[in-house]
Structure formats: C-alpha cells, structure tokens
PADO-687701 format. One record per residue (C-alpha): residue number from 0; residue in one letter; x, y, z. Coordinates in steps of 0.02 Angstrom, whole numbers, plus 50000, padded with zeros to 5 digits. Example, Ala and Ser with C-alpha at 12.3 -4.5 7.8 and 13.67 -1.06 7.14 Angstrom:
BEGIN
{r 0; A; {50615; 49775; 50390}};
{r 1; S; {50684; 49947; 50357}};
This chain:
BEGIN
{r 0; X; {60543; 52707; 52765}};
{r 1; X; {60650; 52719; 52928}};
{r 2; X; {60816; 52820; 52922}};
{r 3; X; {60973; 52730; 52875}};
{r 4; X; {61015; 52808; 53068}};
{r 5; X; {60881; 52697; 53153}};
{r 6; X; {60891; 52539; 53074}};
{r 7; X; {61037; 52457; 53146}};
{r 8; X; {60957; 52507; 53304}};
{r 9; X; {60784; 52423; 53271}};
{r 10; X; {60895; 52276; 53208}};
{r 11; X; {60998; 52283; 53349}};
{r 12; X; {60858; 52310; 53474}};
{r 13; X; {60851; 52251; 53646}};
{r 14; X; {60907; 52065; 53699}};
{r 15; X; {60832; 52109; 53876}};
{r 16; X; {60657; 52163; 53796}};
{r 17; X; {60665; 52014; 53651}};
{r 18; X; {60678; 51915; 53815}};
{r 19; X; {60517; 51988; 53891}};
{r 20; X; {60437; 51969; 53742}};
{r 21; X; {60480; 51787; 53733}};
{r 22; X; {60435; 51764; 53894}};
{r 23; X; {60243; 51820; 53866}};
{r 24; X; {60225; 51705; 53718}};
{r 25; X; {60282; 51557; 53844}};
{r 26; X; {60145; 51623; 53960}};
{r 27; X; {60024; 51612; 53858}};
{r 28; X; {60039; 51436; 53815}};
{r 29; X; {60110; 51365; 53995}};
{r 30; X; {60037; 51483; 54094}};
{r 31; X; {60123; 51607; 54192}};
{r 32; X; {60154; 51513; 54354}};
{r 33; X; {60265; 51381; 54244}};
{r 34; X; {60380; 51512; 54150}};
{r 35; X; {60535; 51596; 54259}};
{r 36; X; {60554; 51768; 54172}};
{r 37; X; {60731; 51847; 54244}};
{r 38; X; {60735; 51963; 54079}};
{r 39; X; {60664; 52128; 54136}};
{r 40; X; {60705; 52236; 54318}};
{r 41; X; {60520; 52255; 54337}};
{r 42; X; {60525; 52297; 54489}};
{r 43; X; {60426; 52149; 54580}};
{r 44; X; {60382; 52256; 54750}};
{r 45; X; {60221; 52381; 54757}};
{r 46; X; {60269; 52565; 54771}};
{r 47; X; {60238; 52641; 54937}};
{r 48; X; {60054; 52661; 55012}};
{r 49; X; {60118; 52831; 55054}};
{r 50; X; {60151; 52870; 54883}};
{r 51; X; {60012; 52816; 54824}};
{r 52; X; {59910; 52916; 54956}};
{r 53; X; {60033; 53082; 54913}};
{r 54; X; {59955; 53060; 54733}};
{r 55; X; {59769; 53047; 54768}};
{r 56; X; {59789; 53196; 54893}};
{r 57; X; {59877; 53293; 54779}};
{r 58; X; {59735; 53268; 54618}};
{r 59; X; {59615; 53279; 54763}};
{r 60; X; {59675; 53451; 54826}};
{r 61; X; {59822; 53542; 54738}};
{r 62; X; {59765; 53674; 54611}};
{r 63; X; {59712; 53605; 54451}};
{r 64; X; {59820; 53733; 54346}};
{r 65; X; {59971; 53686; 54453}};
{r 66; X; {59960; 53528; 54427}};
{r 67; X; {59923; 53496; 54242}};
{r 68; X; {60022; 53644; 54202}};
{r 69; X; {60189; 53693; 54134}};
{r 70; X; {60322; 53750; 54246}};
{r 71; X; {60497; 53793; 54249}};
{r 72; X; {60599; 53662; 54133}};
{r 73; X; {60714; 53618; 54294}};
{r 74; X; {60557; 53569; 54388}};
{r 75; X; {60441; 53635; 54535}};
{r 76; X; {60554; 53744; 54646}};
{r 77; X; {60481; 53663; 54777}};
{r 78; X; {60544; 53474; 54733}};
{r 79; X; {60688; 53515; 54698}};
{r 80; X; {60717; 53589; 54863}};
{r 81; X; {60660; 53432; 54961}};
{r 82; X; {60756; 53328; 54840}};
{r 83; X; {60923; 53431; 54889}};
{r 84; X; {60869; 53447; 55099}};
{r 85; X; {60864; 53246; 55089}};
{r 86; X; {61043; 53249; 54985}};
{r 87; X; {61090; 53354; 55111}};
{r 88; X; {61019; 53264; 55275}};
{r 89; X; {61110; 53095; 55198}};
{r 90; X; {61271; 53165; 55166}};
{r 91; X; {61315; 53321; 55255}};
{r 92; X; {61329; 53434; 55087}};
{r 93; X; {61241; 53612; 55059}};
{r 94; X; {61159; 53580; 54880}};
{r 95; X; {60998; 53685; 54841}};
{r 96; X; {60857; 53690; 54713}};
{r 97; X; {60967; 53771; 54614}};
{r 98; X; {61070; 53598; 54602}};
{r 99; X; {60935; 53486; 54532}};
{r 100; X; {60857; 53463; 54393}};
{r 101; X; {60699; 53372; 54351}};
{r 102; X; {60701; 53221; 54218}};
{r 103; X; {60573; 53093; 54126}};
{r 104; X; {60685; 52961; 54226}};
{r 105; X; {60865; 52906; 54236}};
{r 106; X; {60865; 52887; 54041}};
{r 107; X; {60792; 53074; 54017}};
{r 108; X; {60934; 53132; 54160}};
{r 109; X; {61077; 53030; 54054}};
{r 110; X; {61016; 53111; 53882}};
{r 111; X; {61024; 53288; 53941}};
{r 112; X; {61163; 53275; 54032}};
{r 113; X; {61259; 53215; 53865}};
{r 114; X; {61170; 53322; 53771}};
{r 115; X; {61265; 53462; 53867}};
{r 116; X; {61449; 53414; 53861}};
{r 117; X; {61464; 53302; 53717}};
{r 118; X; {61520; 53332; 53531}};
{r 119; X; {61529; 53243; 53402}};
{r 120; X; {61678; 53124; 53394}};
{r 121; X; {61687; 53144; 53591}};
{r 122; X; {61723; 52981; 53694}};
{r 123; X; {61674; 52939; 53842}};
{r 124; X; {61736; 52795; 53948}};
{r 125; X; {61641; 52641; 54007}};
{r 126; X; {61684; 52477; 54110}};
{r 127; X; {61611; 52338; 54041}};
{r 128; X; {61483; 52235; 54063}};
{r 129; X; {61382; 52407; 54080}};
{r 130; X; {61191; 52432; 54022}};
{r 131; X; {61209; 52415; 53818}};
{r 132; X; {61090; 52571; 53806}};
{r 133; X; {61247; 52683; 53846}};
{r 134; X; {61294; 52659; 53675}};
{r 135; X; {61133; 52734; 53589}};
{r 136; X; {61135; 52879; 53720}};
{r 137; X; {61293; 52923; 53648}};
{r 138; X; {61263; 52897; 53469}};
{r 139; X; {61134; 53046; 53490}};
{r 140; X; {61257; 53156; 53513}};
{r 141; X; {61395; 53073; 53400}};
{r 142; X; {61466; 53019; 53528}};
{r 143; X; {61587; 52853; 53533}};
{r 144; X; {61605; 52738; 53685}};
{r 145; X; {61788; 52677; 53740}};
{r 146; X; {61766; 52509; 53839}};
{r 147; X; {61860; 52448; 53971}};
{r 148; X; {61867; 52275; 53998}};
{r 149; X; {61780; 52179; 54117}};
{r 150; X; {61900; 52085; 54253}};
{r 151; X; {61810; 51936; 54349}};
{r 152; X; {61942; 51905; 54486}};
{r 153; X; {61927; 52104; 54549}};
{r 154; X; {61746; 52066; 54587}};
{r 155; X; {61711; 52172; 54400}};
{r 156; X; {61772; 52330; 54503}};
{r 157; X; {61839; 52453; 54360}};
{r 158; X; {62022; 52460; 54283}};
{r 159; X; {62102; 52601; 54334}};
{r 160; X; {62245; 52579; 54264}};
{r 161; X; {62194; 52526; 54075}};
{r 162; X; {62070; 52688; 54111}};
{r 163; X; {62204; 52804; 54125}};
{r 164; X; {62286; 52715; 53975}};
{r 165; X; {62137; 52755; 53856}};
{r 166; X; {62095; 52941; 53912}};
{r 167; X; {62137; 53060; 53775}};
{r 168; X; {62095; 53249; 53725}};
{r 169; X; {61938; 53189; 53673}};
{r 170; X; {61879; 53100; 53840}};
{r 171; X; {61741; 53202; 53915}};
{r 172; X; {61657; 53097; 54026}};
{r 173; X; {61660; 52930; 54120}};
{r 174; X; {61506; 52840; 54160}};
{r 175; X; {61503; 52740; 54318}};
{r 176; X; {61348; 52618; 54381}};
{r 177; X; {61330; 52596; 54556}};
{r 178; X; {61273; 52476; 54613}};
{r 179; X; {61305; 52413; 54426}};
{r 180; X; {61185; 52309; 54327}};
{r 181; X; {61225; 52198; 54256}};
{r 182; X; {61337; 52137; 54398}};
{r 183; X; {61270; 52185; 54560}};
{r 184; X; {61428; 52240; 54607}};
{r 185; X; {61459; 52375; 54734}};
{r 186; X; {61612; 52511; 54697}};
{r 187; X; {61689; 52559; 54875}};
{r 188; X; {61740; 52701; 54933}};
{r 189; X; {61926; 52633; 54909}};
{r 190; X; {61895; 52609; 54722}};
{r 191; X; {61815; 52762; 54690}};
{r 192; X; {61948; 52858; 54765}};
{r 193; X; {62083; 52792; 54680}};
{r 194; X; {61964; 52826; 54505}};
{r 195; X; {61930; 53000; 54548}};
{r 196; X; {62132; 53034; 54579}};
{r 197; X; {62171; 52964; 54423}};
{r 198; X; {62057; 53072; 54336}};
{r 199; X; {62124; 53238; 54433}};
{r 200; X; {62272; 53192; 54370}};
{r 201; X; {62238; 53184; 54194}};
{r 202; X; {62140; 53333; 54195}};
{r 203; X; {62294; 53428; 54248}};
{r 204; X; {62396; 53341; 54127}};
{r 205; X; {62285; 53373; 53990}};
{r 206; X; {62220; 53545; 54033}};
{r 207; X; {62024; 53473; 53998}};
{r 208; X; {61890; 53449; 54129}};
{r 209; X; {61825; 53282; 54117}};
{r 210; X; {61654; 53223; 54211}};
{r 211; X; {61621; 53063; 54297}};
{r 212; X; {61439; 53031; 54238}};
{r 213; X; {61362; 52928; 54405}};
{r 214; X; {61220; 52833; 54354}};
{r 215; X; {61130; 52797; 54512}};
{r 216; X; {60939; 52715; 54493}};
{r 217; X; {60998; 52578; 54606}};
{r 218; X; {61078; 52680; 54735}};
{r 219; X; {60971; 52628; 54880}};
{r 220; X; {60961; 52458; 54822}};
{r 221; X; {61118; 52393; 54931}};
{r 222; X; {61126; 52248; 55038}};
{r 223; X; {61232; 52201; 55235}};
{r 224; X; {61368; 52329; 55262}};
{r 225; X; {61391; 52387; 55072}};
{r 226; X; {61363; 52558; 55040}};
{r 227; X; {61376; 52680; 54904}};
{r 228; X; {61479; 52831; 54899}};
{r 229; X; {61416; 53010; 54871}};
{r 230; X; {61542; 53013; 54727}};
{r 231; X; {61576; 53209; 54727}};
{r 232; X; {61645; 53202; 54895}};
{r 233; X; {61793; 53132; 54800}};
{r 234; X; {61774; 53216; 54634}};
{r 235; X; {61712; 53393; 54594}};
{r 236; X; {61663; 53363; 54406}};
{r 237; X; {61541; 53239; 54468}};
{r 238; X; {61356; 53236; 54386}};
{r 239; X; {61234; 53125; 54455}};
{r 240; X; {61098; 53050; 54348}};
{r 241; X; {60955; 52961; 54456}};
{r 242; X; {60797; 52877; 54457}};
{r 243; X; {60648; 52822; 54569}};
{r 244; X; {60619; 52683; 54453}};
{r 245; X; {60672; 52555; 54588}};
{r 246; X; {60686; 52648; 54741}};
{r 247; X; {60512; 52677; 54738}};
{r 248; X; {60459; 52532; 54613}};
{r 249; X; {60404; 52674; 54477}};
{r 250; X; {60472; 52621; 54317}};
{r 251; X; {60327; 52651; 54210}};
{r 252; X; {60303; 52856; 54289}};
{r 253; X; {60479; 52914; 54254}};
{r 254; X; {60527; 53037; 54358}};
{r 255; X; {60720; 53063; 54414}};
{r 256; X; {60845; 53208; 54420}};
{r 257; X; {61034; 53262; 54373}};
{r 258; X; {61119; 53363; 54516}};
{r 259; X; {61253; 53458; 54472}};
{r 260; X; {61358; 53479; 54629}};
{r 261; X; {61398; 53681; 54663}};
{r 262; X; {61607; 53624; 54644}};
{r 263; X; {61580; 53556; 54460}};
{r 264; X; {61654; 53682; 54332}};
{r 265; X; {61521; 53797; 54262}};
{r 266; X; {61388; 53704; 54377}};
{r 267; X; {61258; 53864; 54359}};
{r 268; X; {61263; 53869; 54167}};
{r 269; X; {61271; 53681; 54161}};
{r 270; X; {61110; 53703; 54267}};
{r 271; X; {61041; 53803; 54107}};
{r 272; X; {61103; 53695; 53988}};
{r 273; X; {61002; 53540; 54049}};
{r 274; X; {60848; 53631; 54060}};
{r 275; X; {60866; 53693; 53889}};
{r 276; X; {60919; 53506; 53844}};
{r 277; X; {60737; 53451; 53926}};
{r 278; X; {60647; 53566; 53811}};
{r 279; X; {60758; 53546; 53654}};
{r 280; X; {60731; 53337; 53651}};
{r 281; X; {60538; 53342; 53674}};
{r 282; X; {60536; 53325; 53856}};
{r 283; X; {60492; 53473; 53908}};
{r 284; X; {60477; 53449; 54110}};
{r 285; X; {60466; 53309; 54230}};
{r 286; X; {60267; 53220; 54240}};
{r 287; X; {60213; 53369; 54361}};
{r 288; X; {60086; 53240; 54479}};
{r 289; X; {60259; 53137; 54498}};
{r 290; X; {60361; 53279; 54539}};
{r 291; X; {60242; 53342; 54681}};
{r 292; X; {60233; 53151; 54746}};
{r 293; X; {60411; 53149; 54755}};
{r 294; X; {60420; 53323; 54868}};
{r 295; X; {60320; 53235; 54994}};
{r 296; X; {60414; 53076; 54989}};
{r 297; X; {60594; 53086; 54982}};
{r 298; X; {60645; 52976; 55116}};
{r 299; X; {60535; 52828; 55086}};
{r 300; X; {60601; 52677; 54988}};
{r 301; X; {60551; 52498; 54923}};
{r 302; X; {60554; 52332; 55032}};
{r 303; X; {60763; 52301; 55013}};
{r 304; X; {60735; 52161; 55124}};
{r 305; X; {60629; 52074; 54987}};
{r 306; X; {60770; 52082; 54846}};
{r 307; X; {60905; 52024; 54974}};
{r 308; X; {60821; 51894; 55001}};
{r 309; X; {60777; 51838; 54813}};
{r 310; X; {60961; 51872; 54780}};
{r 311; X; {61032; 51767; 54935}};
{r 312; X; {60918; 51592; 54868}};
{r 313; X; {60960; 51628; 54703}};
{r 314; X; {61146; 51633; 54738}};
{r 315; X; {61163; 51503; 54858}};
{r 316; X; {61041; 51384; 54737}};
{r 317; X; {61149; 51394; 54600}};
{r 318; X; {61304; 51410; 54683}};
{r 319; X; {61257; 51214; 54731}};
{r 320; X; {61208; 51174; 54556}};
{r 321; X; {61394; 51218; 54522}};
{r 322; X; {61364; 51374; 54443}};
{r 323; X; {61491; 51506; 54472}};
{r 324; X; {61411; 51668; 54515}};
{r 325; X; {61439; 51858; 54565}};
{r 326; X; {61368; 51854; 54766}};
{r 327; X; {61270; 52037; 54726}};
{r 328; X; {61315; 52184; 54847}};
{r 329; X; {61152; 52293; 54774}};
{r 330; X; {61031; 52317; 54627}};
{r 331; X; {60936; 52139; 54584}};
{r 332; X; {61034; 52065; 54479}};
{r 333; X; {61128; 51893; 54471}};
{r 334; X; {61277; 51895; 54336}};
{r 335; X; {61344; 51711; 54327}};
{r 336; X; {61453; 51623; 54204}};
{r 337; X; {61395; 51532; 54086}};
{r 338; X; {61435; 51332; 54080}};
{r 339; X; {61505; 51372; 53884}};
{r 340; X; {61575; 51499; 53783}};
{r 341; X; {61411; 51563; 53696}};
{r 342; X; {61297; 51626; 53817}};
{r 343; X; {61156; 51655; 53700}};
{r 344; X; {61145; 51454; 53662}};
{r 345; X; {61162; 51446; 53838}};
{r 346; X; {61002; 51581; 53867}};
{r 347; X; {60915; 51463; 53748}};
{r 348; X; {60952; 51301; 53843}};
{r 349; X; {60862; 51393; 53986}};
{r 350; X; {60716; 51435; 53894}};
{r 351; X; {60714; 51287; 53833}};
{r 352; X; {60673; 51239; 54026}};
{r 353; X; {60554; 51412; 54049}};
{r 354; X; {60679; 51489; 54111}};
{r 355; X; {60719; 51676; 54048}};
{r 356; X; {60870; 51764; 54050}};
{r 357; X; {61008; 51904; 53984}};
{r 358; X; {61140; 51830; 53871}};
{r 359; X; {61302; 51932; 53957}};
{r 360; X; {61360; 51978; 53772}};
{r 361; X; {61192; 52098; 53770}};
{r 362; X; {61305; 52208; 53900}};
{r 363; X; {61469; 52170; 53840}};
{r 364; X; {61516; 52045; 53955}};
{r 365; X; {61528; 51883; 53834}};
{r 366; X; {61536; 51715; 53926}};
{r 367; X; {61398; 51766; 54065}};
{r 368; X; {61224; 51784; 54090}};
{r 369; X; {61113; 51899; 54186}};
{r 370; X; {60945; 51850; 54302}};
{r 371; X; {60838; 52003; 54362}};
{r 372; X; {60779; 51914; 54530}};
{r 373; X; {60660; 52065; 54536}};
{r 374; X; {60525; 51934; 54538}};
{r 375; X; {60397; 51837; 54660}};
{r 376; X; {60482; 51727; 54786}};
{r 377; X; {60386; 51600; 54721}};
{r 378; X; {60467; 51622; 54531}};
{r 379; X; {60625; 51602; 54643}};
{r 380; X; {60586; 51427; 54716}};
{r 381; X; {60509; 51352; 54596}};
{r 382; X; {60625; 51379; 54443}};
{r 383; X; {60770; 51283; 54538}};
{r 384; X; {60688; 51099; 54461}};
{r 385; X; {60715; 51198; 54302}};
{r 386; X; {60887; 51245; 54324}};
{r 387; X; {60930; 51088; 54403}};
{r 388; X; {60880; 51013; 54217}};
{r 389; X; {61017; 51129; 54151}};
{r 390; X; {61158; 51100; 54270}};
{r 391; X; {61133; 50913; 54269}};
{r 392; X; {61208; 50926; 54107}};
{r 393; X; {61383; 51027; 54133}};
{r 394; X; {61398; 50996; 54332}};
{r 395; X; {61339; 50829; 54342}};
C-alpha cells in the first residue's frame, strides 16, 4: 500500500502527462500524422551534431574510470569551470567552479536548492500560472506555496505590489520563471528591478534574507529583441536553477546546475549544502558522460529560429480564428483563453477534434489553455482545419 503522503499526488498526477498519454492512445487508432499533441515540451528539434560527436569522442577516448566513476557531488571541476567562463563571457561577472553545482536537471537543481533553505511551514512565493510541479517540490520539504495572482492586462508580468503584501517572517524564497511556461512571457529588466527592490526592502524590514529562486531551462529560448536578465545583477540572494533540457533538446539526459552567485549570503556553505543535498536525495552526482559533453559545449544551442517560427503561425492562426492569445516572447508555449469558463471541457472539445492540449487550471491559471508548439511544422499546419472546427462554434 502507498503512503497516505503519496496518494493525493498519484491522484492528483499530471494533467500535462494524462494529456500525452491520451494523445498516444489517439495515435494508435488515427495514426500519428492525424492527432495534434501540444501536451508535452518535448523538445521537437535534434540536439546538436556537436554534442552528439562530444559524446562518442568522449566513450571513445576519455578514461574509462573517469567516466563511469564517482566524483565530487558538485560535479567534474572541470565543467563546472567552463560552465562559469561561459556565465562569465555572457555577462561580464567573475563566478568560478566553485559557483556551480552539478544537477540530474532543472528539477534535481530546484530540489536541492529547497532542500537547503526550506523548513517546514516555510512559504515561498509564486506568480501564477507557474509550472504546478512547484507545489510537490515544496511539499518535500513541508514547504507551503503563497500564490500570486495572475493579471492578463500586464502581459502576466508579476504583482509586485500584492507580493510585498503577502511576504511574512516565514517567506524564504521567491520562485521566478523566465521565460515562464506556461505563458511565454518574458520578465524585463524593468520588472525585475522593481521585484528585486521590493524584496531588499523587506529584507531590511524584516531582518531575514530571502532568495529569489530563478528557474531558467528556457533561458535561451527568447525570440526578436526580448532578452532575459542575469537576475543577480539586480539581486544578491539570487540562486539560479537551470537546465539543458531545451537549450540543447536533452530532456530525457538530465543534466543542469544551481549557481550560487559569490554576493548571496553564505554562498560557500550553501555551495556545501547542495552537494550534500545531491547525495542525501539519491542523486548522488550529475550523469558523468553528460557532464563532460557539456564542458565541451557550452556555447552551442538548439535551432530558436524553428520555435519562433511554430509560435509566430500558431499565434497569428488563431488570433484569426478569434482566439485571444499571449503573442510568446520565449520558451514554446502558447497560453490562450479559453472560449468558456471551464477550460478542461474546453481541452476536451479539442480532443474531441485530435487536438491536445493543457487545461490552464493544471498551472493555476483557470480560464486558459496551454499548446507546447514544440512540435513538427507540419503538426502546426495541419491542425488549423481542426481548430477551425472549434472556433466555428464560439467565433463564428
């Protein structure tokens, strides 16, 4: 029998994987060319050739015990040192090897990075719609969530104001996603700023240190003249949780890092504390082949060009339909409001048609729904018939 801990979890699990899940059943009986699947961000674009040729050099010639082995629980010295020189070529800081720290992933870098400042009854602030999978993160740790509410007409930028209004003693942290998913929003420099001041100030007030936890996997994922800001240029207490997942189209290897800027408080025994945090949940280290990949690698990325362009038709298709939707800055992801007040019956009026999507209530953003456009061009053009079906019917 399951714990009484995990079963509102299991019964609670993921809308975006029930999704994918539906979506291979449809395959199998309309075949995969006829079903639309915007559910998952599978990435849609190959990893790099290079990469992949780092790899089969690497089993080809580095030293079997160096490779298969155990190493530090921060990660090859080495990796982390190319991983800081291309921080530091990007954005004119002096961070080291002794900054970074190796993860299984975003998800891994997130989980250790709570699992270092967080007790039990804690809270830590997110803006909503935000990736659901926050909320289990913290429930690890005991750990409760304080939302902020979405607001539509600011382009979903966060609240500052209501933040400020809902920090407390027991705020440690506050998680921002940028680019954000589920909204494809952008934060800019201007809105960070003014987030980071408020937070000085209410550090002082209080006499606490509170973090800004940056979650980052779709940092280079950014589209025109948006850009993403190197968040502890504003803020000292800044840690940085990021992932090659879609950079470098590796979901499935999980490999990513925390960096703990040299201004954060304690930064050298928060250093410890994650590596002891990789060992203490099972982790252990960072996939070593992956690691060594990424020290050869750090300035490549994934075709951009290819998810601007999936976003840009699927925007300006349903735009025309009448749909009213988010035009995305970054990430892949299309958040547009739903025709009616449930968004899951809507989600299922899409399937209905093959088509596969988020219900916005799965991130806390009721009333919307969410297309991954990480897909083949193809699975862009030819679900418009289908959507057409769907908007015939509210739009006219």
């Amino acid at each position: 029998m399951i714990s009484n801990l995990m079963r509102p979890k299991v019964n609670g699990s993921s809308a975006i994987r029930r999704m994918f899940e539906e979506g291979k059943k449809l395959a199998a009986v309309y075949g995969p060319e006829n079903v639309y699947d915007f559910s998952l961000g599978n990435p849609n674009v190959p990893a790099p050739e290079e990469l992949r040729d780092a790899m089969i050099d690497i089993l080809k010639t580095e030293d079997p015990l160096k490779l298969h082995g155990y190493m530090s629980n921060a990660g090859f010295d080495e990796t982390r040192q190319a991983i800081a020189d291309d921080l530091n070529h990007r954005y004119g800081t002096v961070y080291s090897a002794a900054n970074i720290v190796m993860t299984a992933g975003a998800g891994s870098a997130m989980n250790i990075t709570m699992r270092s400042i967080l007790e039990p009854g804690d809270e830590v602030i997110v803006f909503a719609p935000y990736f659901l999978e926050y909320n289990n993160y913290l429930s690890n740790y005991g750990a409760v969530p304080v939302v902020i509410a979405p607001h539509p007409e600011s382009g979903f930028m966060p609240d500052v104001q209501e933040m400020c209004a809902k920090i407390t003693p027991k705020t440690k942290a506050v998680i921002i996603n940028n680019p954000n998913n589920p909204t494809g929003a952008v934060y800019p420099a201007e809105v960070i700023s003014q987030l980071a001041d408020a937070l000085k100030s209410k550090q002082e007030e209080l006499g606490t240190v509170i973090y800004i936890i940056s979650d980052e996997p779709y940092r280079e994922l950014v589209y025109g003249d948006a850009k993403v800001p190197h968040i502890p240029d504003f803020y000292n207490n800044t840690l940085i949780c990021y992932s090659y997942s879609k950079s470098l189209s590796l979901p499935g290897e999980r490999i990513g890092y925390v960096l703990v800027p040299p201004q954060s408080d304690g930064w050298e025994e928060f250093v410890l504390s994650l590596s002891t945090a990789n060992r203490m949940l099972g982790i252990v280290n960072a996939p070593s082949l992956q690691q060594l990949a990424i020290a050869r690698c750090t300035g490549l990325r994934s075709n951009v060009a290819f998810y601007e362009r999936n976003g840009a038709d699927l925007y300006e298709g349903l735009t025309a339909m009448g749909f009213s939707c988010v035009k995305p800055d970054g990430a892949f992801y299309l958040w547009v409001k739903s025709p009616i007040d449930d968004d899951a019956a809507f989600c299922d009026e899409l399937k209905n048609e093959r088509v596969l999507s988020t219900p916005g209530s799965a991130f806390m953003g009721p009333g919307y729904f969410r297309l991954s456009y990480c897909v083949s061009h193809e699975t862009v053009v030819n679900s418009m018939p289908s959507f057409k079906k769907v908007a015939a019917r509210y739009f006219g």
